[in-house]
C-alpha positions as a printed Julia matrix, in Angstrom:
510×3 Matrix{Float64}:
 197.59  101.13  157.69
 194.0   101.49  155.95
 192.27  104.62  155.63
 190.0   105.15  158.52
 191.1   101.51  160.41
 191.23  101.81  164.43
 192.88   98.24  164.33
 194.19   96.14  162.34
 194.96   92.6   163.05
 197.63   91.01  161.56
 198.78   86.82  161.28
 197.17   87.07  164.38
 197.57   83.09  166.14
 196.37   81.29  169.07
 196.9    78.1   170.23
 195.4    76.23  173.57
 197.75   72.44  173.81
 197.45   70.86  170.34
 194.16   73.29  168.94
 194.82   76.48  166.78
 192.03   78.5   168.23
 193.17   81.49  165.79
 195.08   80.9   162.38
 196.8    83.27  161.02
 194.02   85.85  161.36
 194.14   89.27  159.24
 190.85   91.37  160.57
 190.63   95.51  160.35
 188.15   97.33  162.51
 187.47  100.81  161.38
 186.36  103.72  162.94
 182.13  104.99  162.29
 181.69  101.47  161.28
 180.08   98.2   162.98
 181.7    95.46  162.21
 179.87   91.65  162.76
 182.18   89.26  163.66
 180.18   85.85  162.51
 181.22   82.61  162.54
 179.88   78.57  164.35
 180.78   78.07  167.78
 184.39   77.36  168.4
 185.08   79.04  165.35
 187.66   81.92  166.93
 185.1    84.98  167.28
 185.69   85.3   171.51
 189.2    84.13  171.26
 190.33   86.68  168.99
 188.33   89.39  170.82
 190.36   88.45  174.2
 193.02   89.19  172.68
 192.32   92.2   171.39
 190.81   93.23  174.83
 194.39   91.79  176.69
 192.22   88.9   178.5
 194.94   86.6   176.09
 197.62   86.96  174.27
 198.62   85.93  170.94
 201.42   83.45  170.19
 202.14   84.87  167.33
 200.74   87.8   165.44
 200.91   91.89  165.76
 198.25   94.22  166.39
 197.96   98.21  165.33
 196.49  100.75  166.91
 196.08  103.83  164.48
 199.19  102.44  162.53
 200.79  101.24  165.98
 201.98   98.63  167.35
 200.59   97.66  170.37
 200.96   95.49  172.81
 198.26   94.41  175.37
 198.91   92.29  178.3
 195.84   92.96  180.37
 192.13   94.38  180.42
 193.74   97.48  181.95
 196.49   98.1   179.3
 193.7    97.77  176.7
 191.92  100.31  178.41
 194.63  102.63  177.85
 194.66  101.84  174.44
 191.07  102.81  173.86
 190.17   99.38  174.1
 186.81   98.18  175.74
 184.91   94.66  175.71
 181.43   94.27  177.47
 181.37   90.22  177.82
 177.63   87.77  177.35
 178.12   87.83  180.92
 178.71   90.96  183.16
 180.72   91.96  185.75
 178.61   93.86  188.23
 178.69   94.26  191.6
 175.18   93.47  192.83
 175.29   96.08  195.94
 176.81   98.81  194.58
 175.25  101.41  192.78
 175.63  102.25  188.81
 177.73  104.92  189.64
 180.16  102.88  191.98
 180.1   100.01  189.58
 181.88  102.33  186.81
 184.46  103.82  188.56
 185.55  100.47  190.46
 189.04   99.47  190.03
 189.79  103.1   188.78
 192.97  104.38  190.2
 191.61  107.82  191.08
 192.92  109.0   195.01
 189.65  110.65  195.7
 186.04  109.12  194.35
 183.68  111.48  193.76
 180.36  109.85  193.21
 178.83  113.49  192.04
 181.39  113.72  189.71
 181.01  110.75  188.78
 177.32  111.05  188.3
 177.42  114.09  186.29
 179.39  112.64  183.91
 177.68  109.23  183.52
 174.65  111.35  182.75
 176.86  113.51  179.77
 177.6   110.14  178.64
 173.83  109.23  178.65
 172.71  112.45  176.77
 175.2   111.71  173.64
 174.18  108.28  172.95
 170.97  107.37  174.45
 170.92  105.68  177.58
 168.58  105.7   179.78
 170.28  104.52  183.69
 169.74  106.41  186.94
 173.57  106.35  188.22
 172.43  105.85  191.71
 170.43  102.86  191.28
 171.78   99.39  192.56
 172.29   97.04  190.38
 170.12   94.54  192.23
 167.67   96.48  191.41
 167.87   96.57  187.34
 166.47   94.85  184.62
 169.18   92.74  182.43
 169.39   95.69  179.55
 170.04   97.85  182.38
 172.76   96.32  183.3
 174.27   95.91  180.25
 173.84   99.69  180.11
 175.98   99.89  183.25
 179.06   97.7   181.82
 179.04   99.75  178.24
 178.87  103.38  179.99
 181.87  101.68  182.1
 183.6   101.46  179.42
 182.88  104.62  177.63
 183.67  106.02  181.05
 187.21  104.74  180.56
 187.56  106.69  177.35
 187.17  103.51  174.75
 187.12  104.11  171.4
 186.85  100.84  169.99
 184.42   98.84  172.13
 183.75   95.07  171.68
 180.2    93.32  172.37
 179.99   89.71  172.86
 176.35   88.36  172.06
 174.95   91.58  173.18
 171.19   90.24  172.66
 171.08   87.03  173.78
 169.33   88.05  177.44
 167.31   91.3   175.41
 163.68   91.4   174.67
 163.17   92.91  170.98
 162.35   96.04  172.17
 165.11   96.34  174.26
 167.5    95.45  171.59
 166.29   97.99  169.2
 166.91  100.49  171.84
 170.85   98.98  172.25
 171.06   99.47  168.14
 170.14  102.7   168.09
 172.63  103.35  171.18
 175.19  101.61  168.52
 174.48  103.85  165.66
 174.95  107.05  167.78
 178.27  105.67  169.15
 178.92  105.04  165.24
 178.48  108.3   164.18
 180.48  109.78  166.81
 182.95  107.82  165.61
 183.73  104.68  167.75
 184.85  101.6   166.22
 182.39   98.68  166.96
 182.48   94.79  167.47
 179.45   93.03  167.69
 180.31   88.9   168.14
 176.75   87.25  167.17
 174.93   84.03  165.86
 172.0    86.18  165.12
 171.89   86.68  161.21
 168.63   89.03  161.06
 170.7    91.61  163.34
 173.56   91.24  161.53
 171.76   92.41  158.64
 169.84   94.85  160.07
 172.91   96.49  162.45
 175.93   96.08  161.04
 177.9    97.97  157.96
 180.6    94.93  157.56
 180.74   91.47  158.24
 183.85   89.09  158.82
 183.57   85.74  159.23
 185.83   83.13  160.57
 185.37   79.19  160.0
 187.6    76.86  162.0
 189.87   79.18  163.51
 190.29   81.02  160.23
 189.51   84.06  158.27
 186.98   83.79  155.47
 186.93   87.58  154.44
 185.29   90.29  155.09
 181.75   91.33  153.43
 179.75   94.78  152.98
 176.29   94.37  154.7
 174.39   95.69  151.96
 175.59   93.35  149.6
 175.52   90.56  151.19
 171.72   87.77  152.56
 171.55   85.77  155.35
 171.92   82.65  152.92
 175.18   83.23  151.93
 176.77   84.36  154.67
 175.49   81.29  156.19
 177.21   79.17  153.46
 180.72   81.23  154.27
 180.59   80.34  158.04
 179.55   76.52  157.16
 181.87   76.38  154.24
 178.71   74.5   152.29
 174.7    75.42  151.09
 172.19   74.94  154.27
 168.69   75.21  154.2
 167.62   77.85  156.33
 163.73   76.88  155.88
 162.48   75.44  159.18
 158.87   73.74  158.39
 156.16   73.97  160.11
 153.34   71.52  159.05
 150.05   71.15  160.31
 149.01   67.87  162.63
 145.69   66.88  161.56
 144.04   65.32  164.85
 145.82   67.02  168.39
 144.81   65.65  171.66
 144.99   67.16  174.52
 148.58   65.32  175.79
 149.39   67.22  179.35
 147.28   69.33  181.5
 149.08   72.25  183.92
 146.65   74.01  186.18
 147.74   76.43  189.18
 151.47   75.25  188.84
 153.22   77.25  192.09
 156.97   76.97  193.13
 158.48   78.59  196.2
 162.69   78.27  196.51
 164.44   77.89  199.52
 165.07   81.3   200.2
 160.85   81.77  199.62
 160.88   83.49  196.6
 158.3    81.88  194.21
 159.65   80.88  191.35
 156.18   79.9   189.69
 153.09   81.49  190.3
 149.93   79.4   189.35
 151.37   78.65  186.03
 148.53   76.9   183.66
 148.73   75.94  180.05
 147.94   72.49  178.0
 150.6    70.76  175.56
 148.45   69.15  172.5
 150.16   65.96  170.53
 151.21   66.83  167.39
 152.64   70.42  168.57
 155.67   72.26  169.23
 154.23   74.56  172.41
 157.13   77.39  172.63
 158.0    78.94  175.88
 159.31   82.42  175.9
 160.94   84.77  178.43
 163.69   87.15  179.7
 166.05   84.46  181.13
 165.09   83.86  184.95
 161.25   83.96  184.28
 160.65   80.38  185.3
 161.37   78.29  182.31
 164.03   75.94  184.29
 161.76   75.38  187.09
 158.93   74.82  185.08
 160.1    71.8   182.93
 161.86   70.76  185.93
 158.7    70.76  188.06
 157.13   68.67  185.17
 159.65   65.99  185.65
 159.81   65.92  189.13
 162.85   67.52  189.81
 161.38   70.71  191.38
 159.15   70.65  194.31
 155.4    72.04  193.46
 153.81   73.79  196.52
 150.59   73.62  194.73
 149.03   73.15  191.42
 148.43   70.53  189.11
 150.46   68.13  186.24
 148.29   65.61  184.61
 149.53   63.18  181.52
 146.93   61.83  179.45
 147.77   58.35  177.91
 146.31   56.67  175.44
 142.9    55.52  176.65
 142.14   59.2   178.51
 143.27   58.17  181.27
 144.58   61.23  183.59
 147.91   60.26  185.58
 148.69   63.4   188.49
 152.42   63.93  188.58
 152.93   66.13  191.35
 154.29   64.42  193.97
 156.19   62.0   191.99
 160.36   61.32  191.47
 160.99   61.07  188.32
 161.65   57.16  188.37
 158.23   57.13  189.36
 157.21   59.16  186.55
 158.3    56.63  184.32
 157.25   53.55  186.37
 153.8    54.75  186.18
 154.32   54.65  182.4
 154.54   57.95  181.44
 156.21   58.47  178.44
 158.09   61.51  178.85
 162.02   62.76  177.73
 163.54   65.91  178.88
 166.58   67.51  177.44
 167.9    70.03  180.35
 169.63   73.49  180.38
 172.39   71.7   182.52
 173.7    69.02  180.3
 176.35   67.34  182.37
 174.97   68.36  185.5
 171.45   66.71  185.1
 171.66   65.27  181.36
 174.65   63.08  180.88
 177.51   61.65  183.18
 180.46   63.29  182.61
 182.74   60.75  182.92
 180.65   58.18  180.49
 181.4    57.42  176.98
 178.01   57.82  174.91
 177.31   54.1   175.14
 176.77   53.98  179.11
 174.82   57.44  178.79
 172.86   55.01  176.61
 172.64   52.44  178.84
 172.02   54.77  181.42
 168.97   56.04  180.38
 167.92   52.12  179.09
 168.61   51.01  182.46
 166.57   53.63  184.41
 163.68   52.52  181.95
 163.13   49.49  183.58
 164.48   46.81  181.19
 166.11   44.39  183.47
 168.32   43.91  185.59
 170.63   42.55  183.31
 173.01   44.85  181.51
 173.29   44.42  177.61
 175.24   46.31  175.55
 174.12   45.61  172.67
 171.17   48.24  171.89
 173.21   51.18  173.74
 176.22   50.71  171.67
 173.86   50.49  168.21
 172.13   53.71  169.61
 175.4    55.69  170.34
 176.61   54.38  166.94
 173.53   55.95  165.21
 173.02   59.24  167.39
 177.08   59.73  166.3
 176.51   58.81  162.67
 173.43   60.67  162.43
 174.25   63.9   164.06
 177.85   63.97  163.05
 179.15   63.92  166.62
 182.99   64.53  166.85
 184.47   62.44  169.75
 187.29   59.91  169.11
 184.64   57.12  170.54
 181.47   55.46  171.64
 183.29   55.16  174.99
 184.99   58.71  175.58
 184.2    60.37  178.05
 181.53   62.96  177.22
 182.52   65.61  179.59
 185.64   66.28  176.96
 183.62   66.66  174.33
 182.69   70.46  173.07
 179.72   71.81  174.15
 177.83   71.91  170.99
 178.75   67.58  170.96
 177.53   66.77  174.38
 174.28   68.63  173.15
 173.92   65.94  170.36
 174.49   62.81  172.22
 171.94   64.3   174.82
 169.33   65.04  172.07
 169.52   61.77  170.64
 169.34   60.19  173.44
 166.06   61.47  174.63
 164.17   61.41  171.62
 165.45   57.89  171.04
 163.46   56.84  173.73
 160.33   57.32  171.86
 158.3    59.56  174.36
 154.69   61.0   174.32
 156.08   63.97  175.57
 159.3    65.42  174.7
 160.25   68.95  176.39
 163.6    70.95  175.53
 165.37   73.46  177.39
 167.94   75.3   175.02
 168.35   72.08  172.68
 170.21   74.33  170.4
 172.64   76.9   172.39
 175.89   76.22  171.52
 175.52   73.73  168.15
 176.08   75.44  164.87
 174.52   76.3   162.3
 173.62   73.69  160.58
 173.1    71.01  163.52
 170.77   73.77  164.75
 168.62   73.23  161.71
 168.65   69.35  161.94
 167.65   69.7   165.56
 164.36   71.49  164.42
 163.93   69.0   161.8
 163.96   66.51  164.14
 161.91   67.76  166.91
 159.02   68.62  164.09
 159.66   64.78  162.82
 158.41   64.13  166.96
 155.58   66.57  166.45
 154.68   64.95  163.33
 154.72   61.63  165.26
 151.98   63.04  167.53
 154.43   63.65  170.18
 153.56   66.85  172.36
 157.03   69.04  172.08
 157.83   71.66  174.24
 160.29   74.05  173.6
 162.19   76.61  176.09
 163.97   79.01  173.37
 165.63   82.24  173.5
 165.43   83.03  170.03
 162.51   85.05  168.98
 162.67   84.21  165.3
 162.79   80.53  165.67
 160.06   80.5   167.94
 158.01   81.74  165.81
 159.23   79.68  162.45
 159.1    76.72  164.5
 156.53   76.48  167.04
 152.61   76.37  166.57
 152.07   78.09  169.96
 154.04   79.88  172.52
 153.52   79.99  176.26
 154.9    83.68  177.37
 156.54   83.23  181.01
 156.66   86.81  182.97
 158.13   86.94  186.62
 156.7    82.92  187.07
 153.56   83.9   186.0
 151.68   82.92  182.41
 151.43   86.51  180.39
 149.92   85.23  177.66
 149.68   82.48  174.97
 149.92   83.41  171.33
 148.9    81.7   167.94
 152.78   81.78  166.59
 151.84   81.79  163.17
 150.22   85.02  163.49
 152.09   86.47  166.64
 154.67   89.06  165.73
 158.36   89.31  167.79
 157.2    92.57  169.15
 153.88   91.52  170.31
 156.17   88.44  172.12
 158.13   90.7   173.52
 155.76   93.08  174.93
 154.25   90.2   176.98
 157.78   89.64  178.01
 158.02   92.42  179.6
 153.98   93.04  180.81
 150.46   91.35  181.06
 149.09   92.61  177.69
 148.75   89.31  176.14
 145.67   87.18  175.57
 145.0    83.14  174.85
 145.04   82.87  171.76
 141.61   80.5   172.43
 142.56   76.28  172.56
């Protein structure tokens, strides 16, 4: 056993059918120490963690718990090991209060919710948190609950607690608030998981870094002495240009034109509250937001997949000509000649047909352009041959079924598809969750080839960073309402952030 290790891992193997999720994995967690666990998607990183955390167990492998053996068959036998994960996403009940929320599923014969109380506020006073124990949790802002789930597990007496993309929903504020919660629990002398794609707050957080490519273990790196850049080059096993480019379109045009956009739900809740903004050609126009602020119903009202109570959507084509889209299907968006593509948060719901091999999502989206009534294969079948060439997609064929594809593949025959088609307007929710690394970066180059093209691009993102590398201007949603749009090559992630969060913001003056 290593000095000062909490865990150690060892020939630690998974296997779902015929893929190794986990090879032979060797991984030490020490105490006072965050560790980064880095790696693509489908690398291992969650897989390994479940096991640790008794959600699965290894098929072959040991694990040691200060020199140890353990075994872990459930969540609640990791518990009384000291073990904790907080998952991407939580486990809350919505009615009940913080307080009842911590101590649910605890076999205690009498609940005291005082008791309980008191000692979710000791908990709060040694690390940091800020979380009124009788609030309910309908009532809390994501990084409150996420609060909630970590105290639940420090409640349980965890030592060695495991987060799993712990920023992904966080404005930057509220994430420098959850690292400074992470270096108190440090130096009190938990041990500390942190699964992430983010590379800037794996630098900035972390003390160690292990990274796993493929199901395997790569090694393990000291923080300090390690860049972006080459840990980067461990995870993809080969050099990748981090650089996204941003260059300058010499003549924009005012491309689409959204004035007093309003959504109500079903339930009445208004999802968009006179949202306005204009997309130029020749720009990436970001869109930023705590998740739930409106970005899915706003591209989706654009298309004509979300009813507009009131408001506004005008395309501009070529000879000035304003054509209102409110009120339109989306067949009759594109019957009316509107050039417009639309990569969606739900790929197989709204995006591709499941059951389809890539050349009939091909012909699919051919088909619904109006080019006959006669069905040629010919041009679909090219298409899916260059979208899979070009984008490295892994799938056995043209003609497998998409839905059996991984995530992160399905993405790449969806954005190839749509900006295949050539639009005027090309609008992305998410295009990169789920691809790796370096797909990621070919993505951007691609959608700034569109922008170059004078094609209006806009971008739903929930990284900060790129946002700000890659777009020229970034619409700030707030609640459904507009709190600002910033110049982003002057904007800074804390100014974004702050208009997350609150109307401070102002228009930046197009």
């Amino acid at each position: 056993m290593e000095h000062n290790a909490a865990i150690e891992m060892r020939g630690i193997t998974k296997r779902f059918g015929q893929v190794v999720a986990n090879d032979s994995i060797d991984l030490t967690i020490r105490r006072g120490e965050i560790l980064a666990l880095l790696g693509e998607n489908g690398s291992g990183k969650t897989t390994l963690m479940n096991m640790l955390s008794g959600i699965y167990q290894p098929d072959e492998g040991e694990i040691y718990k200060e020199g140890n053996r353990i075994y872990i068959h459930s969540p609640r036998e990791a518990f009384e090991y000291g073990i904790g994960m907080i998952h991407q996403h939580y486990k809350l009940i919505e009615v009940f209060s913080a307080a009842e929320n911590i101590i649910l599923g605890l076999n205690e014969e009498k609940m005291d919710l005082k008791e309980t109380g008191a000692r979710v506020k000791e908990i709060c006073s040694r690390y940091g948190f800020d979380v009124d124990p009788a609030k309910k949790v309908y009532d809390m802002s994501v990084s409150q609950k996420q609060t909630v789930e970590i105290i639940k597990v420090l409640y349980r007496g965890a030592d060695v607690l495991i987060l799993d993309e712990p920023t992904a929903v966080l404005t930057p504020q509220e994430t420098q608030k959850l690292f400074r919660i992470l270096r108190n629990m440090k130096d009190d002398g938990k041990a500390i998981v942190i699964i992430t794609h983010k590379l800037h707050e794996v630098m900035e957080v972390s003390d160690k870094v292990a990274v796993l490519r493929k199901g395997r273990y790569i090694g393990t790196v000291n923080t300090a002495e390690t860049n972006p850049q080459a840990l980067t080059d461990m995870m993809v096993g080969h050099a990748v240009s981090l650089n996204i480019d941003r260059p300058k379109y010499d003549d924009p045009k005012k491309k689409l034109i959204v004035e007093g956009l309003t959504c109500i739900d079903d339930e009445g809740i208004t999802k968009l509250d006179s949202v306005s903004f204009t997309a130029y050609t020749g720009e990436i126009l970001g869109v930023a937001g705590i998740s739930g602020s409106g970005q899915k119903e706003l591209l989706e009202a654009i298309t004509g997949l979300y009813p507009v109570k009131s408001g506004s959507v005008r395309f501009i084509d070529d000879s000035g000509k304003e054509i209102e889209l409110v009120g339109k299907s989306p067949m009759k968006i594109r019957q009316t000649g509107v050039g417009m593509a639309f990569v969606p948060e739900d790929r197989l719901g709204m995006g591709l047909v499941g059951s389809m091999g890539m050349t009939g999502n091909m012909l699919l989206r051919s088909w619904k352009a109006g080019k006959g009534a006669l069905i040629r294969r010919r041009e679909p079948e090219a298409l899916a041959g260059r979208i899979l060439e070009e984008l490295e997609v892994v799938t056995p064929g043209v003609d497998y079924p998409v839905r059996r594809l991984s995530g992160g593949n399905v993405q790449k025959v969806l954005v190839g598809r749509e900006i295949s088609s050539e639009p005027a307007v090309l609008m992305t929710a998410y295009a990169v969750r789920g691809l790796d690394i370096n797909t990621s970066y070919t993505i951007y180059n691609l959608l700034t080839e569109q922008k170059m093209k004078g094609v209006a691009v806009i971008y739903v993102g929930e990284d900060l960073d790129v946002l700000l590398e890659l777009a020229d201007r970034i619409v700030v949603l707030c609640g459904g309402q507009v709190a600002g749009i910033a110049d982003a090559r002057t904007a800074t992630k804390e100014e974004i952030g702050l208009m997350m969060t609150q109307f401070t913001a102002k228009e930046d003056g197009r």
